[in-house]
C-alpha positions in Angstrom: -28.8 4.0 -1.2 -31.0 4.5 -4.5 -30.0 3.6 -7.7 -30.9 5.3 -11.2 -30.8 1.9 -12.2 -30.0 -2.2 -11.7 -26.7 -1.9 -10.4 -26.0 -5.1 -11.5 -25.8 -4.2 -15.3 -23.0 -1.2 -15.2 -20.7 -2.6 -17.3 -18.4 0.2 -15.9 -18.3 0.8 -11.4 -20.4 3.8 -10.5 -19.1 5.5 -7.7 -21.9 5.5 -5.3 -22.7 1.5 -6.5 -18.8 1.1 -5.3 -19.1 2.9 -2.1 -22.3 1.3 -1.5 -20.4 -2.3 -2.1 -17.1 -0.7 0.4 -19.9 -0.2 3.4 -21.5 -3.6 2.5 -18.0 -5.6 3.0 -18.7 -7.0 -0.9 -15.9 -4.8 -2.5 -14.5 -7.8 -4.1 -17.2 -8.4 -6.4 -16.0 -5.0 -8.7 -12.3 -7.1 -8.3 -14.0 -10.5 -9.4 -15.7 -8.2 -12.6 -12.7 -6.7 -14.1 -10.6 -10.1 -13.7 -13.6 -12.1 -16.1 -14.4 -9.4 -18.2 -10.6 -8.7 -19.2 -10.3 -12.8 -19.6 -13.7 -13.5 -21.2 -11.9 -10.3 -24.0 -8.8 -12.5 -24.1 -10.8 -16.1 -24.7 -12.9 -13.9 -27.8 -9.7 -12.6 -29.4 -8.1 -15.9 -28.8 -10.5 -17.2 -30.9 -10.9 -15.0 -33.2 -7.5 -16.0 -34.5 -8.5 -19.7 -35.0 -10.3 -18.7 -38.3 -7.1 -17.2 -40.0 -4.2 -18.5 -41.7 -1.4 -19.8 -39.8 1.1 -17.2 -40.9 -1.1 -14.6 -39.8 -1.7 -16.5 -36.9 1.1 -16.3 -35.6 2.1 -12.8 -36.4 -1.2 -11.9 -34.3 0.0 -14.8 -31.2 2.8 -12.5 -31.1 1.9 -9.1 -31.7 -0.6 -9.7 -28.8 1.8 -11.1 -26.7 3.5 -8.1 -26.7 1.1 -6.0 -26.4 -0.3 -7.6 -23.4 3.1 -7.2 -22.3 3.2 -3.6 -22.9 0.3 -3.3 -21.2 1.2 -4.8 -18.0 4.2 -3.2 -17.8 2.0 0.5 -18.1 -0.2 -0.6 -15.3 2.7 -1.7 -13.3 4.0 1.4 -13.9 0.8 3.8 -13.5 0.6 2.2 -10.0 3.6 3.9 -8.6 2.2 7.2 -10.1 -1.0 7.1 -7.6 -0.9 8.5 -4.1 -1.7 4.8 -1.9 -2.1 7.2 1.1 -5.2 9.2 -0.5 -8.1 7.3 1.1 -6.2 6.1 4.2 -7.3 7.6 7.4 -6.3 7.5 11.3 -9.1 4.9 12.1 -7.7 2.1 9.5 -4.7 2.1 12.4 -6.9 1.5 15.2 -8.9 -2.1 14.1 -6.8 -5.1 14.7 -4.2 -5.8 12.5 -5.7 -8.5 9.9 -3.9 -12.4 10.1 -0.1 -12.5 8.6 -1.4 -15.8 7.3 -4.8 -15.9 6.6 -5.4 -12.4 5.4 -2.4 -10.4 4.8 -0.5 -13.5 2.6 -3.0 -15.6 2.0 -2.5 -18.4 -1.1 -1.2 -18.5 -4.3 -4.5 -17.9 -5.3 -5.1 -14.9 -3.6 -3.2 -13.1 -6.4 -3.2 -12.0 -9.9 -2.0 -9.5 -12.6 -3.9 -6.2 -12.6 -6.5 -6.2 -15.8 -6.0 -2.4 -15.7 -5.0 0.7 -14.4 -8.8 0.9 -12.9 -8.4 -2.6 -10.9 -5.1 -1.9 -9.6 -5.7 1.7 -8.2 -9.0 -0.5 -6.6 -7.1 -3.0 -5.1 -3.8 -0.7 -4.0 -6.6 2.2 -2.2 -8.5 -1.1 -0.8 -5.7 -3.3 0.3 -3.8 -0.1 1.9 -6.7 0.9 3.9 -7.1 -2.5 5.2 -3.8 -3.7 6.2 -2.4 -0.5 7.2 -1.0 -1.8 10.2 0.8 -4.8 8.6 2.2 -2.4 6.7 3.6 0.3 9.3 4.6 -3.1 11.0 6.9 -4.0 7.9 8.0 -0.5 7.7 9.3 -1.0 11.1 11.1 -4.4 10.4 12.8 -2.7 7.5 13.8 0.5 9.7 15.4 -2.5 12.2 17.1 -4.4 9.5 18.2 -0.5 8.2 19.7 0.4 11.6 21.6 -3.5 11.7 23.4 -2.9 9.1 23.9 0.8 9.5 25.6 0.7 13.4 25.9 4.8 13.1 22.7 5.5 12.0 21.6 3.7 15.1 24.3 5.4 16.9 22.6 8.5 16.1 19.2 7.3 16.7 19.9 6.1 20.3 21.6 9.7 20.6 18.7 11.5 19.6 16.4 10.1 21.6 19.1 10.6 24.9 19.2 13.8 24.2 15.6 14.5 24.2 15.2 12.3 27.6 17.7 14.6 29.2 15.9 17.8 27.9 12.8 16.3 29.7 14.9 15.1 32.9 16.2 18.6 33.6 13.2 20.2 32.6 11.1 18.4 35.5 14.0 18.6 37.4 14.8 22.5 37.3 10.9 23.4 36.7 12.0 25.4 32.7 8.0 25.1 32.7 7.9 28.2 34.8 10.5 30.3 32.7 8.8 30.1 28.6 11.6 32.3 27.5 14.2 30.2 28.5 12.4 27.0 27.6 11.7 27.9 24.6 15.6 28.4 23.6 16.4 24.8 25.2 13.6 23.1 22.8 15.3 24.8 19.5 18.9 24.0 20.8 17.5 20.8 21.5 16.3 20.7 17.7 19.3 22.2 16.3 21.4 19.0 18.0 18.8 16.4 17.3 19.5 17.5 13.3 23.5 17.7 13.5 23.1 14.1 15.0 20.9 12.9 12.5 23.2 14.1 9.8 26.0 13.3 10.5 25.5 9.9 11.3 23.2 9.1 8.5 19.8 8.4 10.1 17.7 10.0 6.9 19.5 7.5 5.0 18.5 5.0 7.2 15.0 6.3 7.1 14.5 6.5 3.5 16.4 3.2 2.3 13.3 1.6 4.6 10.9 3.8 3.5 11.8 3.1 -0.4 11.8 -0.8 0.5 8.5 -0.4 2.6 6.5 1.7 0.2 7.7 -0.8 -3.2 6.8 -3.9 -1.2 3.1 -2.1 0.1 2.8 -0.7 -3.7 3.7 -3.8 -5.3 1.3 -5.9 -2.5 -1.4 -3.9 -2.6 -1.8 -4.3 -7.0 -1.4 -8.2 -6.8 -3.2 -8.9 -3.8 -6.9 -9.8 -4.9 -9.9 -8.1 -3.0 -10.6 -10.4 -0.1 -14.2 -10.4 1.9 -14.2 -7.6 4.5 -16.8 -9.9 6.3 -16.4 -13.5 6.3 -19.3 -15.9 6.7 -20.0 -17.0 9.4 -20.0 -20.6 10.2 -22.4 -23.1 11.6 -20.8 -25.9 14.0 
């Protein structure tokens, strides 16, 4: 990779110095910049205030206050605006699904408010490409606990899925393989009752009360959850 420049002294991420530090494993580092850069700003203003008056002191302690406020709130917010799914690809499901504990959790210090809308859309894109399993694995809990306390939706699920089985029993069983024509009516009748079931007994509610839970707790994961190694060190016994 060649730089126009020392890489190190971009104030502001270039792109191909950030995928450069994505294929490296060192993505944290752009993470570990915006977090003292926004709180070396915060010391400055902090004492900048010192050298006024106290009235005007504390208008400013309070004005900023809010305004940091505000301003968490917007990048809160702006986060749920981004697609999460944009960089995510079909091989991020195939590694091994990274440690509950370790990796996925972690510590209390392995979180922090966003500084921006720049660090969050980082971590959310990062953090969803690498614990994309943990997170189709919540998605999955949720569905459960959706289904436990919806008996008809599961009902209908369990339906849905015996009516396919039985489309697939008498098609092996009668040989509809050999006849398209006919087979192909049987799949869309199959389809049509699959979608009368799955109405009528509630399953998309099912689905989407888990997807909503799934996607705030991944969104809202994903922004707090600070940039982590991608390769650890390894240790000497």
């Amino acid at each position: 990779m060649v730089f126009s420049g020392n890489p190190l002294s971009l104030t502001v991420p270039d792109p191909a110095f950030e995928s450069w530090l994505r294929d490296s494993g060192y993505l944290e580092i752009l993470d570990q910049t915006s977090t003292t850069s926004t709180a070396s700003a915060a010391t400055t203003n902090a004492a900048s205030t010192t050298h006024s008056d106290t009235a005007s002191s504390t208008t400013s302690v309070t004005g900023g206050f809010f305004v940091s406020l505000f301003s968490h709130v917007l990048t809160l917010l702006s986060v749920f605006t981004l697609n999460p799914f944009s960089k995510l690809t079909t091989d991020d499901f195939s590694v091994q699904t990274p440690s509950w504990t370790r990796s996925f959790f972690g510590d209390c210090g392995s979180y922090s408010l966003p500084c921006g809308s720049h660090q969050a859309r980082l971590r959310v894109h990062e953090n969803v490409k690498r614990y994309a399993r943990n997170y189709a694995s919540l998605f999955i809990l949720f569905f459960a606990c959706t289904l436990y306390q919806m008996p008809l939706a599961l009902i209908g699920l369990l339906s849905s899925l015996a009516v396919w089985d039985t489309f697939k029993f008498c098609s092996d069983k009668w040989g509809w393989d050999r006849y398209p024509t006919i087979r192909h009516v049987l799949v869309r009748a199959a389809q049509c009752a699959t979608a009368v079931i799955l109405i009528l007994l509630n399953v998309q509610m099912a689905v989407f009360y888990a997807f909503a839970v799934s996607y705030a707790v991944m969104i809202l994961h994903a922004a707090f959850r600070k940039l982590s190694p991608a390769k650890q060190p390894s240790r000497r016994r």
